[in-house]
N, C-alpha and C positions, 0 to 999 in steps of 0.2 A: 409362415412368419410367426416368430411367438410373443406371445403377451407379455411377456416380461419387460420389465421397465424399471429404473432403476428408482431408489427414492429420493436421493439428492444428486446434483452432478456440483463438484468440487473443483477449482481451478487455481494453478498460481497462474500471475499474470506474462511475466516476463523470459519470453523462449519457451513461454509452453500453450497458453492461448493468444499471448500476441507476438507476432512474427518478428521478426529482426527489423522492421522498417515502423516499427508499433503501431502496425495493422492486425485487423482479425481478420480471418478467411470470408468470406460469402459461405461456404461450404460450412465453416463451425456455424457462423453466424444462424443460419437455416435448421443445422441441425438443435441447437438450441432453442429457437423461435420452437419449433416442434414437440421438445421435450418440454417447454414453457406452456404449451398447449395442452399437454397433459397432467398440468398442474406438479411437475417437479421442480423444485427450488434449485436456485440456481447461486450456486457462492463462488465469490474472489478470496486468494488471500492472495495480499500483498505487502512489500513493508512501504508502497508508497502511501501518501498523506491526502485526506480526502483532495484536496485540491488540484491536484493531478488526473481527476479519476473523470473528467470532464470528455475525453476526447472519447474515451471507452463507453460512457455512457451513451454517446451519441450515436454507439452502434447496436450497443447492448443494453436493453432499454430499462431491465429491469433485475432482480437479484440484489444480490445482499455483499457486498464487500468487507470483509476483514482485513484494515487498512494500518499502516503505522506498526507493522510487524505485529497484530495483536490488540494492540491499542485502542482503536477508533473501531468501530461498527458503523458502516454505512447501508442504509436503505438508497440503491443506485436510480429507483422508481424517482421520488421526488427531490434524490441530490440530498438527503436527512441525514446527517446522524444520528444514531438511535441510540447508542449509550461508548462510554471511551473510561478508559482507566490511562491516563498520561500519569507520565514521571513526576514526582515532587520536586522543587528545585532542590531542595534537600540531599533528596535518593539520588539526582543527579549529580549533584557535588560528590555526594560519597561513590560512586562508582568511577566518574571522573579521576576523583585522588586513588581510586584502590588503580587501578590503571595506568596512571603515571609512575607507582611504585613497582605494578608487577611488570609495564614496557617501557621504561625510564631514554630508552633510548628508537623506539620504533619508528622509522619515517612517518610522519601523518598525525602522531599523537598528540594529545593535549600535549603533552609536555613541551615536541619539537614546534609548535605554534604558539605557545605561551605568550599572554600577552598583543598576541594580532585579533583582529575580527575576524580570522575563518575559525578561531575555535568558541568565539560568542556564536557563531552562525553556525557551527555542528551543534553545541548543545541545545543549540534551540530548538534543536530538528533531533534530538536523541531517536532515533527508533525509527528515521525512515532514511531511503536511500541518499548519497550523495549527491543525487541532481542539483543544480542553485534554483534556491527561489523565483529565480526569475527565468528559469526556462518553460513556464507555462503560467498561464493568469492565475491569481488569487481565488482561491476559494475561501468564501465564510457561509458559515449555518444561519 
């Protein structure tokens, strides 16, 4: 057996450590615990939003999440966020309108929803998946 051992282990979440029924293996889960034991760090990335990140933690107890596509840093230990760069409402307008002008006609756009609350409740949510709000509990810091 060799001593080698890696220095970080790096993870997206979605079809790659959580399964199609957004489960994690017993098999990863152990082999992580393991690697956790010898003091390697253990990171998510994902574009979901801390609040989300509740059912994963309950298996994976501890690690670092890169959540909100980049955004959000979470400490998965005590449920923390540790530091977050979100969008200005500003920066968001302005990407908003450059994208109604460069997909003026795309299904799904700002533009073809103009005026409803599914596109108050995308920019709310700029930077993380489509899921609704309400498919899993609120998370707050």
């Amino acid at each position: 057996m060799s001593d080698w051992r890696p220095r970080l282990i790096a993870s997206d979440m979605d079809g790659t450590l959580l399964r199609s029924d957004d489960t994690v293996g017993d098999a990863t889960v152990a082999e992580l615990a393991r690697w956790r034991a010898e003091g390697v760090p253990f990171v998510l990335a994902t574009g979901r939003p801390p609040r989300w990140m509740h059912r994963v933690r309950e298996v994976i107890e501890f690690g670092t999440a890169v959540c909100c596509n980049g955004a959000v840093l979470l400490d998965l230990g005590p449920m923390k966020i540790v530091d977050e760069a979100p969008l200005t409402p500003d920066a968001l307008q302005a990407i908003t309108a450059e994208l109604r002008v460069r997909q003026p006609t795309r299904r799904g756009s700002p533009s073809s929803t103009a005026g409803s609350s599914a596109t108050s409740r995308s920019t709310a949510r700029a930077g993380t998946s489509t899921r609704p709000a309400s498919a899993s509990p609120r998370w707050r810091r």
